[in-house]
C-alpha positions as CSV (number, residue, x, y, z in Angstrom):
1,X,15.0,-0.5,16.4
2,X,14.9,-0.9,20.3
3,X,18.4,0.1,21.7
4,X,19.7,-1.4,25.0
5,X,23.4,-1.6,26.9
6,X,24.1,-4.0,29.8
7,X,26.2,-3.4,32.5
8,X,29.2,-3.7,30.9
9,X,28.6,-1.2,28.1
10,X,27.9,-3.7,25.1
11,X,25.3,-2.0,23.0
12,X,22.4,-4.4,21.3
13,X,19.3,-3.9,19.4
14,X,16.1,-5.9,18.3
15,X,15.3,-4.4,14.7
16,X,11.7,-5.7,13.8
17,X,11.2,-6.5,10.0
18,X,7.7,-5.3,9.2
19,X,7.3,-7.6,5.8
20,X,8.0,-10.7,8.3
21,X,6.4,-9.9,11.0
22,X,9.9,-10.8,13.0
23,X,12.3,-9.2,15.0
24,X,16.6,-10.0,15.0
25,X,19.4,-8.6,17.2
26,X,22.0,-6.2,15.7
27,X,25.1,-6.3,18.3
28,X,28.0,-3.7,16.9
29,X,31.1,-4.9,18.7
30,X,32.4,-1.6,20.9
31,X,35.7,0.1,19.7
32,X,36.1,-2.6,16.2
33,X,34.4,-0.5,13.8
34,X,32.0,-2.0,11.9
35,X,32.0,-5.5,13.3
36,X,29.7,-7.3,14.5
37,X,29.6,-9.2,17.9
38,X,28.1,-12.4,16.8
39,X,28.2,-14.4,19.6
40,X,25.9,-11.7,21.1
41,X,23.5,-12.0,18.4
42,X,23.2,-15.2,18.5
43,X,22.9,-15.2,22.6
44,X,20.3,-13.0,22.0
45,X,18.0,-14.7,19.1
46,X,18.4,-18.1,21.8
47,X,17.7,-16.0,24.8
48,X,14.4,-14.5,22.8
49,X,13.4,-17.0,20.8
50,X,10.6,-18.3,23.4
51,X,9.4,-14.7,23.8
52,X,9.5,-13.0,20.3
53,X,8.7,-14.2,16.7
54,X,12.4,-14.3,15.8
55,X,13.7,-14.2,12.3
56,X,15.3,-17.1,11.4
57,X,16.9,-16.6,8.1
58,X,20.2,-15.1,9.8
59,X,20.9,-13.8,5.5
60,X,18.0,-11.2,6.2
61,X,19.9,-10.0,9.9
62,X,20.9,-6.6,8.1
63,X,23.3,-4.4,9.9
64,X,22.3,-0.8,11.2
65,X,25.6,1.0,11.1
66,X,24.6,4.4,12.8
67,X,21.8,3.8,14.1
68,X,20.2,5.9,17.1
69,X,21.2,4.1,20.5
70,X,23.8,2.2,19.3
């Protein structure tokens, strides 16, 4: 997992499956608990998508509730 924040304070992370050799953004949406900012994701994976091998099969997108950075 590779944390990051943009100026505004959302929080975002590539998590890289090994097995697939792909990576997939993990946006936790900032004060809702444990949901998800979608939109983000998906900015994300189109924003990517010419620079990293990204995941396409959104089912194996996992969430990382706690993880370190975000």
């Amino acid at each position: 997992l590779v944390p990051f924040v943009d100026a505004t304070g959302r929080r975002a992370g590539l998590v890289y499956l090994y097995k697939q050799g792909t990576f997939y953004p993990f946006a936790p949406q900032a004060g809702a608990g444990r949901t998800r900012d979608n939109l983000l994701e998906i900015q994300l994976r189109d924003l990517l998508a010419g620079e990293l091998p990204v995941e396409r099969e959104m089912s194996r997108w996992l969430a990382i509730w706690g993880a370190p950075g975000l």
